[in-house]
C-alpha positions as CSV (number, residue, x, y, z in Angstrom):
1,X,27.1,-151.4,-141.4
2,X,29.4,-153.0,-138.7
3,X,30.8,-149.4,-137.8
4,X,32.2,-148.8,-134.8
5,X,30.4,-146.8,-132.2
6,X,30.9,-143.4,-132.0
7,X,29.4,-141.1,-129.4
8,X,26.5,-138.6,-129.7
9,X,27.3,-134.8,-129.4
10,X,27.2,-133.3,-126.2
11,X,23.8,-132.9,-124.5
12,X,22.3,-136.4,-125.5
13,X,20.9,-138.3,-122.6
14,X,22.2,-141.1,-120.9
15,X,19.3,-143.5,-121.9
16,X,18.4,-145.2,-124.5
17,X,15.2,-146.0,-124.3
18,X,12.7,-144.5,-126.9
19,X,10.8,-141.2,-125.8
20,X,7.7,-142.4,-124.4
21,X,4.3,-141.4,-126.7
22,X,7.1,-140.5,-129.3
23,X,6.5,-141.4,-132.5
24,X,9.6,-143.2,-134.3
25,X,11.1,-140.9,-136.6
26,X,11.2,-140.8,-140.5
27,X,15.0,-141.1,-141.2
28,X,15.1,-139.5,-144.7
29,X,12.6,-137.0,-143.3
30,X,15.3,-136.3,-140.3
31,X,18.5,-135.8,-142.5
32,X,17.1,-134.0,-144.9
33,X,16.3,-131.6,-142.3
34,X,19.1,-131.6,-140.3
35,X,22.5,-132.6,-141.9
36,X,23.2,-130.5,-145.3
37,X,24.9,-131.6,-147.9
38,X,28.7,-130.8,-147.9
39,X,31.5,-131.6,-150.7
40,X,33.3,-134.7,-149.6
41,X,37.0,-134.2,-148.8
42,X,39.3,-135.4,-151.5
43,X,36.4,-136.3,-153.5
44,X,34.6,-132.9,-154.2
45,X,32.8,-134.7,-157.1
46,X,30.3,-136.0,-154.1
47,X,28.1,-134.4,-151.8
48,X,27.1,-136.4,-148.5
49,X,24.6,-135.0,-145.7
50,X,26.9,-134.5,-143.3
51,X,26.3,-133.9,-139.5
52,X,27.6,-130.9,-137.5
53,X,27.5,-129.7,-133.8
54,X,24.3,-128.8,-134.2
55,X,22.6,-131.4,-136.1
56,X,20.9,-132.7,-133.2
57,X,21.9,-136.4,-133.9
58,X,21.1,-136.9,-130.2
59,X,17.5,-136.1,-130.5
60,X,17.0,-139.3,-132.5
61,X,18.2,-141.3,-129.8
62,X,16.1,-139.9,-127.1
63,X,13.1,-140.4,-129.8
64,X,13.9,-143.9,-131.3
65,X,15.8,-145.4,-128.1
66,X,17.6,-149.1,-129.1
67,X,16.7,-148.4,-132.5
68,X,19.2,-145.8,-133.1
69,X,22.6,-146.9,-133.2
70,X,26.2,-145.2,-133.6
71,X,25.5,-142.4,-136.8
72,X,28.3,-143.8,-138.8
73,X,26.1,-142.5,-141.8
74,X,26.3,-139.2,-140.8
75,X,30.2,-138.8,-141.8
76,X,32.5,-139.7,-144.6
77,X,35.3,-141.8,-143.3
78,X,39.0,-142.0,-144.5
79,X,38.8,-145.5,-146.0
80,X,35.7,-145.2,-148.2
81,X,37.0,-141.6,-149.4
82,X,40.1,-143.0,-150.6
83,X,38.1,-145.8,-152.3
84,X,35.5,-143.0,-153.6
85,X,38.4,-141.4,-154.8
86,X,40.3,-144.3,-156.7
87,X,36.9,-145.5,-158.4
88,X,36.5,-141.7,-159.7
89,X,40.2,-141.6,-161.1
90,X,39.9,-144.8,-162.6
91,X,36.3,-145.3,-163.8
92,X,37.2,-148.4,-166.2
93,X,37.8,-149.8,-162.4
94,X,33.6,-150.2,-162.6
95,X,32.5,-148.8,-166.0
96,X,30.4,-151.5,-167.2
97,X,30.5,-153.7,-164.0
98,X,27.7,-154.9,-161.0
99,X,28.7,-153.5,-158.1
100,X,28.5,-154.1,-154.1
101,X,29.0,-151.4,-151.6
102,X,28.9,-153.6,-148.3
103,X,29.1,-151.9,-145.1
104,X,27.7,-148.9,-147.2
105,X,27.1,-146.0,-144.2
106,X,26.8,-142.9,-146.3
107,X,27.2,-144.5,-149.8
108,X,29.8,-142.8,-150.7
109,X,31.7,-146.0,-152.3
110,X,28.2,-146.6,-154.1
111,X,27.7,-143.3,-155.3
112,X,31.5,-142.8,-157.0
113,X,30.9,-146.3,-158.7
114,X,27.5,-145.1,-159.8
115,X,29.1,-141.7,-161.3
116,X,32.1,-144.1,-162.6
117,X,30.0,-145.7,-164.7
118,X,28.6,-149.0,-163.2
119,X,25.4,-150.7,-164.8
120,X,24.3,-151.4,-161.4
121,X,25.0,-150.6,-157.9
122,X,24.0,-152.1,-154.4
123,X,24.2,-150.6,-151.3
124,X,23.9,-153.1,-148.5
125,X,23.7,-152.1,-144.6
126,X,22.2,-153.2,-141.4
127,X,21.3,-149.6,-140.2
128,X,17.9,-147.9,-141.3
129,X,19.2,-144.4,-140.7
130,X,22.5,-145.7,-142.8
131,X,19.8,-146.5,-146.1
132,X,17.7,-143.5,-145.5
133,X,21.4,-141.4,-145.7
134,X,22.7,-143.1,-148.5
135,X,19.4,-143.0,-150.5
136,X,19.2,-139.2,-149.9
137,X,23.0,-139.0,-150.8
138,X,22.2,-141.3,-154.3
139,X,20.1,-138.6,-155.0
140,X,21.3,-135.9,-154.7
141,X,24.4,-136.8,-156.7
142,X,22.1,-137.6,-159.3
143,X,22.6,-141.8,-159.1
144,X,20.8,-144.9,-158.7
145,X,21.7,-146.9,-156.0
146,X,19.4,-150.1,-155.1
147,X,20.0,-149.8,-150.9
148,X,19.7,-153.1,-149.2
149,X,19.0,-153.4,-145.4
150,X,21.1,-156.9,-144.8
151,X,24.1,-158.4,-143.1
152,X,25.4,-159.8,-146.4
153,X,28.7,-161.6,-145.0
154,X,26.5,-164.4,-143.4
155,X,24.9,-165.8,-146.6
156,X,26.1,-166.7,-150.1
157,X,28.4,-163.9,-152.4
158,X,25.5,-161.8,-154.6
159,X,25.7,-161.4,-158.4
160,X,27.7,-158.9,-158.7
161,X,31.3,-158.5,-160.2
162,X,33.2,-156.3,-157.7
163,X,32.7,-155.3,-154.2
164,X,34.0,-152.3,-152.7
165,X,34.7,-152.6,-149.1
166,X,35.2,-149.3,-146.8
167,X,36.6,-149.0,-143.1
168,X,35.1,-152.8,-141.7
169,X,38.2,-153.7,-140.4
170,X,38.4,-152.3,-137.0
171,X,37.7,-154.8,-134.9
172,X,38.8,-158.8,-134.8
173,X,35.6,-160.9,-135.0
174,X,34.2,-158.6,-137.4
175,X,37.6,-159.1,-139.3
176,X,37.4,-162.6,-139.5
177,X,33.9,-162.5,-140.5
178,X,34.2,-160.0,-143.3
179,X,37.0,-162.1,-144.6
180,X,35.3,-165.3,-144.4
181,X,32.8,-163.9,-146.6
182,X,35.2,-161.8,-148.9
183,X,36.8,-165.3,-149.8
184,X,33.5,-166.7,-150.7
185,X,33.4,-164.0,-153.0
186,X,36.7,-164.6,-154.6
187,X,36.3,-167.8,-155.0
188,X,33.2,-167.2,-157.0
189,X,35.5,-164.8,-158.8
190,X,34.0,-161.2,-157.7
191,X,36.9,-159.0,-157.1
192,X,37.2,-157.4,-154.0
193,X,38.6,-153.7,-153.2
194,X,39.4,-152.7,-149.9
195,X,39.6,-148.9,-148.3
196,X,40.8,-148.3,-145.2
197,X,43.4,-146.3,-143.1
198,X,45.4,-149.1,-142.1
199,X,43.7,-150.2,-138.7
200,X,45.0,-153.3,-137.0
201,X,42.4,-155.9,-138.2
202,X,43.4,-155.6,-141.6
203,X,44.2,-159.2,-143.2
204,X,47.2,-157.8,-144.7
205,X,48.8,-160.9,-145.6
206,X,46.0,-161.0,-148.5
207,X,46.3,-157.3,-149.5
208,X,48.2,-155.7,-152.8
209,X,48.8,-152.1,-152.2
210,X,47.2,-149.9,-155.0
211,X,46.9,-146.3,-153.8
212,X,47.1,-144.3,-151.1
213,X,45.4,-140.6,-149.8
214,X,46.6,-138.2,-147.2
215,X,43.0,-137.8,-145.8
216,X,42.0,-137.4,-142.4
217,X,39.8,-140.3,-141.1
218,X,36.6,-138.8,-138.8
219,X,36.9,-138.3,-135.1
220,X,40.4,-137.3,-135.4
221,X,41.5,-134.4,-133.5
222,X,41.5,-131.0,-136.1
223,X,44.8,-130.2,-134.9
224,X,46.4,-134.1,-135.6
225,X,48.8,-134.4,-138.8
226,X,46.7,-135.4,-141.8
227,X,46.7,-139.7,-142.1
228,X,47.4,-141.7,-144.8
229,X,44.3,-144.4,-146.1
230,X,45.1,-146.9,-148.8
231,X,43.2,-148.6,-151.0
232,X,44.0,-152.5,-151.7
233,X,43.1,-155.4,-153.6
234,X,42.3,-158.6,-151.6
235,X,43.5,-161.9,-153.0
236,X,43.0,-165.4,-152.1
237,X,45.1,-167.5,-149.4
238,X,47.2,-169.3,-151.6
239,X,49.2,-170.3,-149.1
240,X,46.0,-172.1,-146.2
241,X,47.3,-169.8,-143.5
242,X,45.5,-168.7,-140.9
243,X,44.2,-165.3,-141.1
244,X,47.1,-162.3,-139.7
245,X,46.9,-159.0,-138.1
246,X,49.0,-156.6,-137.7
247,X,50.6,-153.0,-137.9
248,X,50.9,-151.6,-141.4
249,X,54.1,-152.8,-142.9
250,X,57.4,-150.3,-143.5
């Protein structure tokens, strides 16, 4: 949900308008197929279909045309694994506790608060291919996750008592949005948990530093230094300010 496109291996065509005559692919059907499952990094506890080179992620955009977006699913990023991994070390974090994964790509926020303990867990995207991953990921780490196809941040905060939020804040106007809805949330008092690797958009003026992971976010080069992502509590605006940007702080 809301991810940021990434582009399709090498050899995918130019258009993207669906195949003609082509039937529109089954997405479970697809990844099972074509993306095994692989121990996340940092969080070996979970096992995601993951793409590789030759996964053929490109063939479902020549089949499905407009209806395939960026495959965010495919891959576990560095935010959401250093969430994963904080919700796995401290399981009283959820044990007991209604949770939302929003912005859910592979689940893997979902599927550690799942194996942490929580009596119920939603997964909420806006991609189809993102629920068919994340369902196939729920089960194969043996958890029950109820996936949701929704943009969640435009409506009223759902019934649940915490929501995990991984790697949404990459871009401005998504930024503002998220957080518009995340103070909904608050002020119906869910509590909110952020992952991410510090990108810009970050509101950090609202954000309490609780851990941080040397992990590698994806797309980054194999031979770049290892980054850092941090995982953060978000609290209200006590003080009416607008929302701020920035760098990460020293």
């Amino acid at each position: 949900m809301f991810h940021p496109p990434h582009p399709l291996p090498s050899g995918a065509p130019s258009s993207r308008r669906r195949e003609k005559g082509a039937a529109r692919p089954d997405p479970r059907q697809f990844i099972r197929a074509n993306l095994p499952l692989a121990p996340v990094p940092l969080a070996p506890e979970i096992r995601l279909h993951t793409a590789h080179p030759a996964s053929g992620l490109w063939r479902l955009a020549r089949i499905d045309g407009q209806g395939f977006g960026s495959p965010y699913w495919a891959y576990p990023w560095a935010g959401g694994v250093a969430l994963a991994r904080y919700i796995l070390d401290r399981p009283a974090t959820v044990a007991g506790r209604r949770v939302l994964d929003l912005g859910a790509g592979s689940g893997i926020v979902a599927i550690a608060a799942a194996m942490a303990g929580a009596i119920q867990v939603i997964a909420a995207d806006v991609d189809r291919y993102a629920l068919g991953a994340l369902g196939l990921n729920a089960e194969a780490n043996g958890v029950v996750v109820e996936a949701l196809l929704d943009d969640l941040t435009a409506g009223l905060p759902p019934p649940v008592d915490l929501i995990g939020v991984g790697d949404l804040f990459y871009e401005r106007d998504l930024a503002r949005r998220v957080t518009a809805f995340l103070d909904r949330c608050l002020a119906c008092g869910i509590e909110v948990l952020i992952g991410d690797p510090h990108r810009p958009f970050l509101p950090r003026a609202r954000l309490r530093l609780l851990a941080e992971h040397a992990v590698s976010d994806f797309g980054e080069a194999k031979d770049a230094a290892t980054g850092t992502s941090a995982v953060f509590s978000f609290g209200p605006n006590v003080h009416g300010d607008a929302p701020r940007y920035g760098s990460r702080s020293p």
